[in-house]
N, C-alpha and C positions, 0 to 999 in steps of 0.2 A: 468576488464574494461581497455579500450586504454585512456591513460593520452592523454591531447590537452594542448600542448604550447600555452600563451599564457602572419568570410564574410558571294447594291442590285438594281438591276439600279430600279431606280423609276417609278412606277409607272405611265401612260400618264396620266394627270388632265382628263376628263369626260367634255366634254362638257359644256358649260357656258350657261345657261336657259338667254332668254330674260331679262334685270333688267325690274323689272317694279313697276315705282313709289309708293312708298308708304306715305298715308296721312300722314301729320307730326303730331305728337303727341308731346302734351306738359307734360314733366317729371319734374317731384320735383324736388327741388335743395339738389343732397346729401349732410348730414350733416358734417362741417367741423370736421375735427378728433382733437382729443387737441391736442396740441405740447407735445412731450414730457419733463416729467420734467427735467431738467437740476441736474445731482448729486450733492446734497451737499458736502460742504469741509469736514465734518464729515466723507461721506462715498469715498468721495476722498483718505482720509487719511487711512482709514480702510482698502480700497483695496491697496492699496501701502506697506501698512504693510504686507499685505498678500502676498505680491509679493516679498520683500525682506525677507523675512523669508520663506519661500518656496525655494528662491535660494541659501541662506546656507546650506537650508536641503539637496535639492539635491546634490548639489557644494562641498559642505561645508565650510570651513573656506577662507573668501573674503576682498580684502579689501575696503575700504569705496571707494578708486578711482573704481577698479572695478564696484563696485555698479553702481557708477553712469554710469559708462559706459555704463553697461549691461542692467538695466532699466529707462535711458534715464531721470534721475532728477537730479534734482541739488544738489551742494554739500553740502548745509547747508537743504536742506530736504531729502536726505539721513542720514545725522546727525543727525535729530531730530526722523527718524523712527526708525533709530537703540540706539539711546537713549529710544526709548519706550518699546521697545523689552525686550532692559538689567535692563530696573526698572521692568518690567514686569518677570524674570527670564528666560525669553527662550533665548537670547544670554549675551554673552559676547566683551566686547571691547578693544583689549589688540594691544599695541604700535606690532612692528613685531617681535623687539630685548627681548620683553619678553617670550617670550617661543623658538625664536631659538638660542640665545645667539650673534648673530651679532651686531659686533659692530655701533654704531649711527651715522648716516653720518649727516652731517648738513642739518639743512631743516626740519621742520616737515612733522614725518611720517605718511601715511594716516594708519590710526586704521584698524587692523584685526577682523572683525565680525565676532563669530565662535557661531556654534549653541552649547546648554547644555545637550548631550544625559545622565547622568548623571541624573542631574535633571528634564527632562521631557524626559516622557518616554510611550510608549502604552504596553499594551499584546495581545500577537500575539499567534495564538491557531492552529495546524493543525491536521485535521483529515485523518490520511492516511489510508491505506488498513489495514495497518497490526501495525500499531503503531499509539501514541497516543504523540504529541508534543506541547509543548509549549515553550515561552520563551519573556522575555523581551528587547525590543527593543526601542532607545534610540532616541530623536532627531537627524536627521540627517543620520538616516539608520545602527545605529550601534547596534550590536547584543550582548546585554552586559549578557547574563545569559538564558539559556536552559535547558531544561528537557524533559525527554523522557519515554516512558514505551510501553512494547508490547500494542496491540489493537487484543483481542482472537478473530478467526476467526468466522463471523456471528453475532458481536455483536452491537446491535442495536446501532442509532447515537445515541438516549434517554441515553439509557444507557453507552454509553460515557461522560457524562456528569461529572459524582462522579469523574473518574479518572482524568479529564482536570480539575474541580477544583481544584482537590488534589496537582496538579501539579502545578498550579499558587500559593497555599499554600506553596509549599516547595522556589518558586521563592522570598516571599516575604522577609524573614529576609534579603537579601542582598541586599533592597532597601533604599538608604542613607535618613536620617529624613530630612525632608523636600521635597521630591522629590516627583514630581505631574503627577497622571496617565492621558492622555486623553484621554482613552479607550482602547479598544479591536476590535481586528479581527479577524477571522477564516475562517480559508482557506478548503476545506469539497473535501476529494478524490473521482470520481467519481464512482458510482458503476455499474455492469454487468449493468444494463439497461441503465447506462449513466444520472444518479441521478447527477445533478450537483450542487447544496445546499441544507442546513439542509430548514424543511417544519420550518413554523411559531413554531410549538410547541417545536420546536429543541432549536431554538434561542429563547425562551421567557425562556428557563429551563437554557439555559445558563448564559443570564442575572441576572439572578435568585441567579443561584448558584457564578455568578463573579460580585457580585455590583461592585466593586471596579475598574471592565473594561468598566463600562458603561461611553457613548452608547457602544452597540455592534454592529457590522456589519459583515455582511458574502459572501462568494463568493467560487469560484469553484477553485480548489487547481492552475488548469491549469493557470486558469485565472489570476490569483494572482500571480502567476511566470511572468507570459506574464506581467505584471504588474510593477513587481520588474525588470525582464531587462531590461522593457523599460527606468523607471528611473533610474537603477544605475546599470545596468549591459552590456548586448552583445549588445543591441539597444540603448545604451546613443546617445538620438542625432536624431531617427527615429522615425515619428508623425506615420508611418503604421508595423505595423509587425504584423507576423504570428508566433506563439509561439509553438511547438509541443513537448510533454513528451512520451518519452516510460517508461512502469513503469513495474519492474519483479512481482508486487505482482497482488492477483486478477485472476481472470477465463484467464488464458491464457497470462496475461499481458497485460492491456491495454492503450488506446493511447491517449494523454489528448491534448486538443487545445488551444489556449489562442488566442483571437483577439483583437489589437489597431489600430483603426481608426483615422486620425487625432488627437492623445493622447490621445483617449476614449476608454475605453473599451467596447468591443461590446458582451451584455451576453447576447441577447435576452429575449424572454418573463418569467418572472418566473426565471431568472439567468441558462438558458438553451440551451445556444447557445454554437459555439463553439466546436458541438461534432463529430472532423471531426474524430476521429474514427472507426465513423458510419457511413460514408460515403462510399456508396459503389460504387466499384471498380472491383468485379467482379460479375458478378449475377448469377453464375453458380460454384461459389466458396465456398469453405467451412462457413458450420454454423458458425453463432456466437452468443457469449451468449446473445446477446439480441432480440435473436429470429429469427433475417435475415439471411442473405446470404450474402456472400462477402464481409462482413467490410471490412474494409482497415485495420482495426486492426489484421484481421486473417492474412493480408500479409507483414505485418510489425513488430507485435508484440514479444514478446519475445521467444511464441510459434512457430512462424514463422520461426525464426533464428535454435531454436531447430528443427526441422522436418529433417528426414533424416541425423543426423548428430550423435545420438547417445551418447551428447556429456549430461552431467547433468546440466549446467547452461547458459544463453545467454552469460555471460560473457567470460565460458570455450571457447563454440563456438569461438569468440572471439580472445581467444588467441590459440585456435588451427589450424586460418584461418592465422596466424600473421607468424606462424610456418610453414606456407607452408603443411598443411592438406588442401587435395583436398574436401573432403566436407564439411570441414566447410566455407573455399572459397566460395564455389558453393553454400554457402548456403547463405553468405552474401551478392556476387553477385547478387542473385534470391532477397534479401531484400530491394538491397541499390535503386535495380532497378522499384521495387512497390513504394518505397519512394517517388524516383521523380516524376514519375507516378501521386502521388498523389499533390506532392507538385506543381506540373504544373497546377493543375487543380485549386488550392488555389493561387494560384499566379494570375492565369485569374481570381478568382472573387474576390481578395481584391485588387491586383496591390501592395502588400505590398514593403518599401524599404528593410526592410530584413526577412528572415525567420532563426527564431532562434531552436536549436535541444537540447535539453534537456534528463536524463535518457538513455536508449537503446538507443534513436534513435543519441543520440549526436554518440554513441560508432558507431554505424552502417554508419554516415557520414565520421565518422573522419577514417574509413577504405577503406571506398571507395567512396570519395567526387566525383572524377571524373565522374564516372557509376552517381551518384545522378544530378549531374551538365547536363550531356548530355542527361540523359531522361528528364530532364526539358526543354534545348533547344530543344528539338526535339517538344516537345511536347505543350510548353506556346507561348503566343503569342509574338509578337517582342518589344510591344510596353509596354510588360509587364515583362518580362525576361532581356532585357537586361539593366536593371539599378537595379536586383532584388542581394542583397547579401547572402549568405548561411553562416550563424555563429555558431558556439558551446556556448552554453549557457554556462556562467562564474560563478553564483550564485553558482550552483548546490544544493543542499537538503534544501538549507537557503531558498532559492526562494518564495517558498510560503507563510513561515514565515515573508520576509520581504514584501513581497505583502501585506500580511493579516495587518502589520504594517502600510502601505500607507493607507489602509484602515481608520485604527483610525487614522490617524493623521489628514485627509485630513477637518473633520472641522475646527481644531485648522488653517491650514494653511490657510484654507479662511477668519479669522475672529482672527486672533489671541489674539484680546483685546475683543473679543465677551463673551460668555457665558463662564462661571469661568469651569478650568477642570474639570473632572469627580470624581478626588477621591484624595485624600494628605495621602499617604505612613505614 
């Protein structure tokens, strides 16, 4: 793999008919609507909590003046939300000179709010092709403990299940006493047909088997990357992006999508959207495993880069195009250039501010951004292309896992004084 240091003229109106008066008709008087209720201070204060512990997590450690900057309250009600937080165990409040040793200038210092990934914590569960991962993940986006095991080829989601708990089993003796789960997520790798999460009976087995991560929540591995760089990786900062994973495992290698919309993720019906693998590109083009023609994944894939190159891995390919091998060149060339191809066409329908590349396809940019960049202009619109940026995904293999982590958190951060967590270590 290549390392990345580290972007109709209108119609005429028709003629106008004679008006011709009509008897006036006496209509009911519609019903006035009620006003709406005005939010309690109760749920005033709930939400504001919600909103400064949400910005540590992302952020992380802030200080009280920041706070108030950032969401616009004042300084002795920032005080008193992040005093609720620290008796509540999710942050802490420490001067600045207690943890970096600088000396104390005169003046009091405004307090450092720092979230406790320590003590609150979710489990994050990924189903991949060919493996089987889990791992605990901390307030705040931190990745404190992982575990891994093959996933044997053709084995049922169901039956993935014994070996994902097992694995949150081995997780648990390194959990400090007192430290409070507030769930679990799971990230589920797409299959040949473009399977994009576990069915109800998937997640009800896992619940099952993981009290201790409930609630559970699930979503599509892609999407969950798309997820985690928008909040704390290559898209920090971007309400639109387009996510896209090349992955070596699988019928060929396939090609995962993650879409954020104004900071929503956009999974479609069923958590089934997104699968711009299967978008096709060419109709006269080689099969793909899920029965069409011309994926986009047959011309992008890992399989793709391998064709005519002779070489045993995408990656070799890779580095034998790096080397000045003429077909492996010609073959990344031929890649980089369906890439953009595609990515023009995903630019015209999200208008995203960036497109992030992740797996194969990060290694296939990062060799030839250029060829990717100019099939794009050539090809997307002006209004849509030129403010669009092309980024190498930062996360890498964490991504999902920390997606699948956003996932459980995301009640605690709307309510953090709400419903007690899910489970005490």
């Amino acid at each position: 793999m290549v390392a990345i240091p580290r972007q109709r003229p209108r119609p005429e109106p028709a003629p106008a008919a004679p008006a011709v008066p009509a008897p006036p008709v006496a209509e009911p008087a519609a019903p006035l609507a009620a006003p709406a209720a005005a939010p309690s201070k109760e749920e005033v204060r709930r939400h504001n909590l919600g909103a400064l512990l949400r910005h540590v997590h992302v952020h992380g450690a802030t200080s009280r003046a920041e706070l108030t900057h950032s969401l616009g309250l004042n300084r002795s009600t920032i005080g008193a939300l992040a005093a609720d937080l620290a008796a509540a165990g999710l942050v802490s409040e420490q001067s600045p000179g207690e943890t970096t040793g600088e000396v104390r200038r005169a003046g009091r210092p405004s307090l450092i709010v720092r979230p406790l990934p320590a003590r609150v914590y979710a489990y994050a569960l990924a189903v991949d092709a060919d493996r089987l991962r889990a791992a605990r993940v901390g307030l705040g986006g931190v990745l404190l403990d992982a575990r891994t095991t093959e996933r044997p080829p053709g084995m049922a989601l169901l039956d993935a299940v014994g070996p994902l708990a097992g694995l949150v089993r081995e997780l648990t003796p390194g959990v400090p006493a007192g430290a409070r789960c507030v769930g679990g997520g799971v990230a589920v790798a797409h299959a040949a047909a473009g399977v994009a999460a576990p069915d109800d009976a998937v997640e009800a087995a896992l619940a099952d088997a993981l009290p201790g991560a409930r609630p559970l929540a699930t979503g599509a591995t892609a999407d969950l990357a798309a997820l985690a760089e928008h909040v704390r990786g290559a898209a920090t900062g971007c309400a639109n992006i387009v996510y896209l994973h090349g992955d070596t495992a699988g019928a060929g290698g396939g090609i995962g999508g993650g879409i954020i919309a104004g900071g929503r993720r956009v999974t479609g019906h069923g958590g089934h959207g997104g699968e711009a693998g299967h978008m096709v590109v060419h109709p006269r083009g080689l099969p793909c495993a899920c029965g069409s023609r011309g994926c986009w994944q047959t011309e992008i894939g890992a399989a793709a880069l391998l064709r005519g190159t002779g070489a045993p891995s995408a990656g070799a390919v890779l580095e034998a195009a790096a080397r000045g091998d003429e077909a492996a060149a010609a073959a990344v060339r031929r890649v980089a250039d369906w890439l953009g191809f595609g990515v023009a066409n995903l630019v015209n329908i999200v208008n995203p501010e960036a497109v992030v590349f992740g797996g194969t396809l990060l290694d296939v940019y990062a060799a030839a951004p250029d060829r990717v960049r100019a099939k794009l202009d050539a090809m997307a619109l002006p209004v849509c292309r030129e403010h669009v940026r092309l980024r190498p995904a930062v996360l890498g293999d964490d991504a999902p896992l920390l997606g699948a982590a956003e996932l459980a958190f995301e009640r605690l951060l709307a309510d953090p004084l709400g419903e007690p967590v899910a489970g005490v270590a």
